[in-house]
N, C-alpha and C positions, 0 to 999 in steps of 0.2 A: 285112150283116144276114142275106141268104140262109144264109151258111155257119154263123153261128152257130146260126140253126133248124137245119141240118142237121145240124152236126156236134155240136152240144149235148149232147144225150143221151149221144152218143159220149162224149168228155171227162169229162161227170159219173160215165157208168158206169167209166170208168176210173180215176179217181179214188178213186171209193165202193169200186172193188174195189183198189185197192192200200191204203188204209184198213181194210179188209175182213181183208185178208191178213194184215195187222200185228198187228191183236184177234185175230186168231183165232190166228195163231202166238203169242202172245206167250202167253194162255190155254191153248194146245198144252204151252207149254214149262215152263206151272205158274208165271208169275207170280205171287206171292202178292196182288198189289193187285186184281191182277182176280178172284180166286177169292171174294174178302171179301164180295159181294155174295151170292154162292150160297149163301154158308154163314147169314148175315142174314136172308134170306130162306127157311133152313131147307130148303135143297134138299142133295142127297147129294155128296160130293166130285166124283165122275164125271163131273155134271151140267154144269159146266163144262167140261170136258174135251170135251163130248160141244157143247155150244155155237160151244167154238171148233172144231172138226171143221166143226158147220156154217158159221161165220163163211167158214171156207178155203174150202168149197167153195163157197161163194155165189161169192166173189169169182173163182172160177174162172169159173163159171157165169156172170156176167156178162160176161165176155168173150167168150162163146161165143153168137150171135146167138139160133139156136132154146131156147135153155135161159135166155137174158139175164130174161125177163119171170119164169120161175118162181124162178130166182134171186134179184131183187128183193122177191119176194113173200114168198120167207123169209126176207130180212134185214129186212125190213118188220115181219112176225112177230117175229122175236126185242128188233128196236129198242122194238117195244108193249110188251115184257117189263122191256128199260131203262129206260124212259120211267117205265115205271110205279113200280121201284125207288128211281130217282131223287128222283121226287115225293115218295113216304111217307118216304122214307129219307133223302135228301142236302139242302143247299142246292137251292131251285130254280135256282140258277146252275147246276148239275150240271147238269140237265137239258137243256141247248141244245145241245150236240152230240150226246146220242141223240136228243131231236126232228129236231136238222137230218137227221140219218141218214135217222128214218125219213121224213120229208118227201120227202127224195131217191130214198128207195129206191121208194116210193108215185108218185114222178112216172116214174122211170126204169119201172116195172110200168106203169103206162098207157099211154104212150108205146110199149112194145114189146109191148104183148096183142096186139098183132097177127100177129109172129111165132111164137107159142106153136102147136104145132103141131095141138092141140085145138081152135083156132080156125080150120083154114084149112078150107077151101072145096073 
Protein backbone atom coordinates (compact mmCIF):
# COMPACT_ATOMS: atom_id res chain seq x y z
CA UNK A 1 0.00 0.00 0.00
CA UNK A 2 3.00 2.21 0.92
CA UNK A 3 4.33 1.98 -2.70
CA UNK A 4 1.25 2.48 -4.37
CA UNK A 5 0.85 6.09 -2.36
CA UNK A 6 4.20 6.43 -3.54
CA UNK A 7 4.59 5.55 -6.71
CA UNK A 8 1.00 6.61 -7.77
CA UNK A 9 1.27 9.78 -9.08
CA UNK A 10 4.38 8.54 -10.80
CA UNK A 11 2.53 5.97 -12.97
CA UNK A 12 -0.63 8.14 -13.55
CA UNK A 13 1.81 11.01 -14.66
CA UNK A 14 3.31 8.66 -17.10
CA UNK A 15 0.62 7.44 -18.49
CA UNK A 16 -1.33 10.88 -18.87
CA UNK A 17 1.89 11.82 -20.53
CA UNK A 18 2.17 9.00 -23.07
CA UNK A 19 -1.69 9.71 -23.82
CA UNK A 20 -0.58 13.33 -23.96
CA UNK A 21 1.92 12.67 -26.56
CA UNK A 22 -0.30 10.63 -28.88
CA UNK A 23 -3.18 13.70 -28.93
CA UNK A 24 -0.96 15.96 -29.46
CA UNK A 25 1.18 14.18 -32.21
CA UNK A 26 -1.62 12.95 -33.82
CA UNK A 27 -3.14 16.82 -33.96
CA UNK A 28 0.71 17.73 -35.02
CA UNK A 29 0.29 15.61 -37.92
CA UNK A 30 -3.13 17.13 -38.96
CA UNK A 31 -5.52 14.31 -38.04
CA UNK A 32 -8.56 15.36 -39.71
CA UNK A 33 -10.89 13.86 -36.68
CA UNK A 34 -9.23 15.86 -34.29
CA UNK A 35 -9.12 19.08 -36.08
CA UNK A 36 -13.28 18.84 -36.53
CA UNK A 37 -13.79 20.08 -33.03
CA UNK A 38 -11.86 23.56 -33.68
CA UNK A 39 -13.41 24.21 -36.67
CA UNK A 40 -17.18 23.64 -34.61
CA UNK A 41 -16.32 25.56 -32.34
CA UNK A 42 -15.26 28.36 -34.88
CA UNK A 43 -11.70 28.70 -33.92
CA UNK A 44 -8.87 29.18 -36.90
CA UNK A 45 -7.09 26.08 -38.35
CA UNK A 46 -3.82 26.86 -36.49
CA UNK A 47 -5.48 26.58 -33.35
CA UNK A 48 -5.24 23.13 -33.20
CA UNK A 49 -2.05 22.80 -34.42
CA UNK A 50 -1.12 25.13 -31.75
CA UNK A 51 -3.10 22.74 -28.90
CA UNK A 52 -1.34 19.86 -30.03
CA UNK A 53 2.14 21.83 -29.66
CA UNK A 54 0.90 22.19 -26.15
CA UNK A 55 -0.59 18.59 -25.53
CA UNK A 56 3.49 17.41 -26.51
CA UNK A 57 4.86 19.55 -24.37
CA UNK A 58 2.83 19.01 -21.25
CA UNK A 59 3.51 15.59 -21.69
CA UNK A 60 7.20 16.23 -21.79
CA UNK A 61 6.69 18.40 -18.80
CA UNK A 62 5.33 15.84 -16.90
CA UNK A 63 7.96 13.92 -16.86
CA UNK A 64 10.20 16.41 -15.76
CA UNK A 65 9.72 16.64 -11.85
CA UNK A 66 10.20 20.70 -11.33
CA UNK A 67 7.95 21.53 -14.51
CA UNK A 68 5.42 18.12 -13.65
CA UNK A 69 2.76 20.52 -11.61
CA UNK A 70 2.82 23.38 -14.23
CA UNK A 71 2.48 20.84 -16.87
CA UNK A 72 -0.50 19.31 -15.40
CA UNK A 73 -1.95 22.61 -14.97
CA UNK A 74 -2.14 23.20 -18.69
CA UNK A 75 -3.38 19.99 -19.62
CA UNK A 76 -5.93 20.67 -17.06
CA UNK A 77 -6.69 24.03 -18.91
CA UNK A 78 -6.99 22.59 -22.26
CA UNK A 79 -9.10 19.30 -20.91
CA UNK A 80 -11.84 22.31 -19.43
CA UNK A 81 -11.79 23.34 -23.03
CA UNK A 82 -12.80 19.45 -24.07
CA UNK A 83 -14.95 18.90 -21.52
CA UNK A 84 -16.72 21.68 -22.33
CA UNK A 85 -16.81 20.83 -26.36
CA UNK A 86 -18.03 17.55 -25.61
CA UNK A 87 -20.96 18.57 -23.49
CA UNK A 88 -22.55 21.21 -25.99
CA UNK A 89 -21.38 19.16 -28.80
CA UNK A 90 -21.13 15.36 -28.61
CA UNK A 91 -22.84 12.55 -26.77
CA UNK A 92 -22.32 12.96 -23.09
CA UNK A 93 -20.65 9.59 -23.54
CA UNK A 94 -17.91 11.62 -25.18
CA UNK A 95 -17.28 13.38 -22.51
CA UNK A 96 -15.58 10.64 -19.99
CA UNK A 97 -12.31 10.50 -21.18
CA UNK A 98 -11.76 14.38 -21.31
CA UNK A 99 -13.21 14.51 -17.71
CA UNK A 100 -11.15 11.42 -16.73
CA UNK A 101 -8.01 13.60 -18.29
CA UNK A 102 -8.81 16.46 -16.50
CA UNK A 103 -9.67 14.81 -13.15
CA UNK A 104 -6.03 13.25 -13.54
CA UNK A 105 -4.33 16.12 -14.64
CA UNK A 106 -6.05 18.19 -11.50
CA UNK A 107 -4.86 15.43 -9.05
CA UNK A 108 -1.35 14.98 -10.61
CA UNK A 109 -1.28 19.35 -10.15
CA UNK A 110 -1.99 18.89 -6.49
CA UNK A 111 0.00 16.34 -5.62
CA UNK A 112 3.11 17.91 -7.26
CA UNK A 113 2.43 21.97 -6.27
CA UNK A 114 4.96 21.37 -4.15
CA UNK A 115 7.63 20.90 -6.51
CA UNK A 116 6.92 24.01 -8.53
CA UNK A 117 9.70 26.04 -8.10
CA UNK A 118 7.44 29.29 -7.06
CA UNK A 119 6.49 27.43 -4.29
CA UNK A 120 9.65 26.55 -2.54
CA UNK A 121 10.96 28.09 0.61
Amino acid sequence: MESLKKYGITFASVLLAILMLFAGSAKLAGVPELHISFAVLGLPVWFGYFIGACEVAGAIGLLIRPLSALAALGIFIIMVGAVYFHLVYTPISQTIPSLLILIVSGLIFYKRREYMLVFKK
